[in-house]
N, C-alpha and C positions, 0 to 999 in steps of 0.2 A: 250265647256269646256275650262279653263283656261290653257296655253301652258303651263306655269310654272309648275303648277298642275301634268298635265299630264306625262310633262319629268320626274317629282322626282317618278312617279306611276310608268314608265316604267324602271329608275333606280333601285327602290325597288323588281321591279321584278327581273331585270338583277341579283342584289346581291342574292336574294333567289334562281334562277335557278342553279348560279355559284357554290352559295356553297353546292348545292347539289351532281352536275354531273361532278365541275370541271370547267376549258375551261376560256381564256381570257378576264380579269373582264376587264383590264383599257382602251383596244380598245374598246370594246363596250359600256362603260360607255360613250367614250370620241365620241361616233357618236349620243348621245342621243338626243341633241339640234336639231344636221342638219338632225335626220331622223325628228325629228317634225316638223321643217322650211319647208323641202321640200314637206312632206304632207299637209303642210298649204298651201304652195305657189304654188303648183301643183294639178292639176284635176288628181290622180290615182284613178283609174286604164285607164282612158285613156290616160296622160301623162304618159309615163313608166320611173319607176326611175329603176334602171339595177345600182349594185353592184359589183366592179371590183375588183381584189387584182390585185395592178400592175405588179409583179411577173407575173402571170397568163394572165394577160392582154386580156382571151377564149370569154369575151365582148365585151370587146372596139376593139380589132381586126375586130370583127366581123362586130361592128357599123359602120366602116371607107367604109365598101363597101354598103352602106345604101345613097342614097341620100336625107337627113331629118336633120334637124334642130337636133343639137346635144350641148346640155349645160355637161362639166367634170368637175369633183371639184375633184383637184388633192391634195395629202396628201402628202407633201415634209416633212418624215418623217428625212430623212438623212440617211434611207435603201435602197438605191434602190436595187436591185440583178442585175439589167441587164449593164454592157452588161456580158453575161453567161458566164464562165471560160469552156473551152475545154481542149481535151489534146492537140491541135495544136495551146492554146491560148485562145485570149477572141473571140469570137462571136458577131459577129458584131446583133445589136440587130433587130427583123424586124415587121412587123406589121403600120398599118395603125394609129396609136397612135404615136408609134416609128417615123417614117416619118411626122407625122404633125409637131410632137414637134421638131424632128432635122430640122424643117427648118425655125420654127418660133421661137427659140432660140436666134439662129445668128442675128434676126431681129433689127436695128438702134431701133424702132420705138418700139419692145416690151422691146427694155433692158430700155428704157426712161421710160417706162410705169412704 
């Protein structure tokens, strides 16, 4: 089947479900391409694609204690939530995501990149 094709069939659906039940057209519209890339570009169900909201991060925490080959495609929307507001302040943020990223940040070598 033609990718092209197939994104505007799975968009047309999106807009019919939407305006039935409700529920956020323009994030879903806007993962149309990259869910069809990565089921082109990947063997699923053996390659597992796994769906994170970085807020919740209930995934990727989890992946981080996994030793496997792990590709993220992060959505630098300019929402992040974290680090979490408390009442004794901000909350330092935790997690095996949290920890990669704080340390490959700071990197000479990623800020060139």
């Amino acid at each position: 089947m033609d990718l092209e094709q197939l994104a505007a069939e799975l968009r047309a659906e999106i807009v019919y479900a939407v305006s039935k039940t409700g529920g956020h057209l323009s994030s879903s519209l806007g993962l149309v391409e990259l869910t069809v890339a990565l089921h082109h570009v990947f063997n699923n169900p053996d390659d597992k694609i796994i769906w994170d909201v970085g807020h919740q991060s209930e995934a990727m925490n989890n992946a981080g204690f996994f030793n496997a080959n792990l590709i993220v495609i992060l959505n630098d929307n300019k929402q992040v939530s974290l680090p979490t507001s408390t009442l004794d302040g901000p909350a330092t943020p935790v997690g095996a995501l949290s920890g990669a990223l704080s340390k490959l940040q700071p990197s000479p070598k990623f800020r060139q990149l």
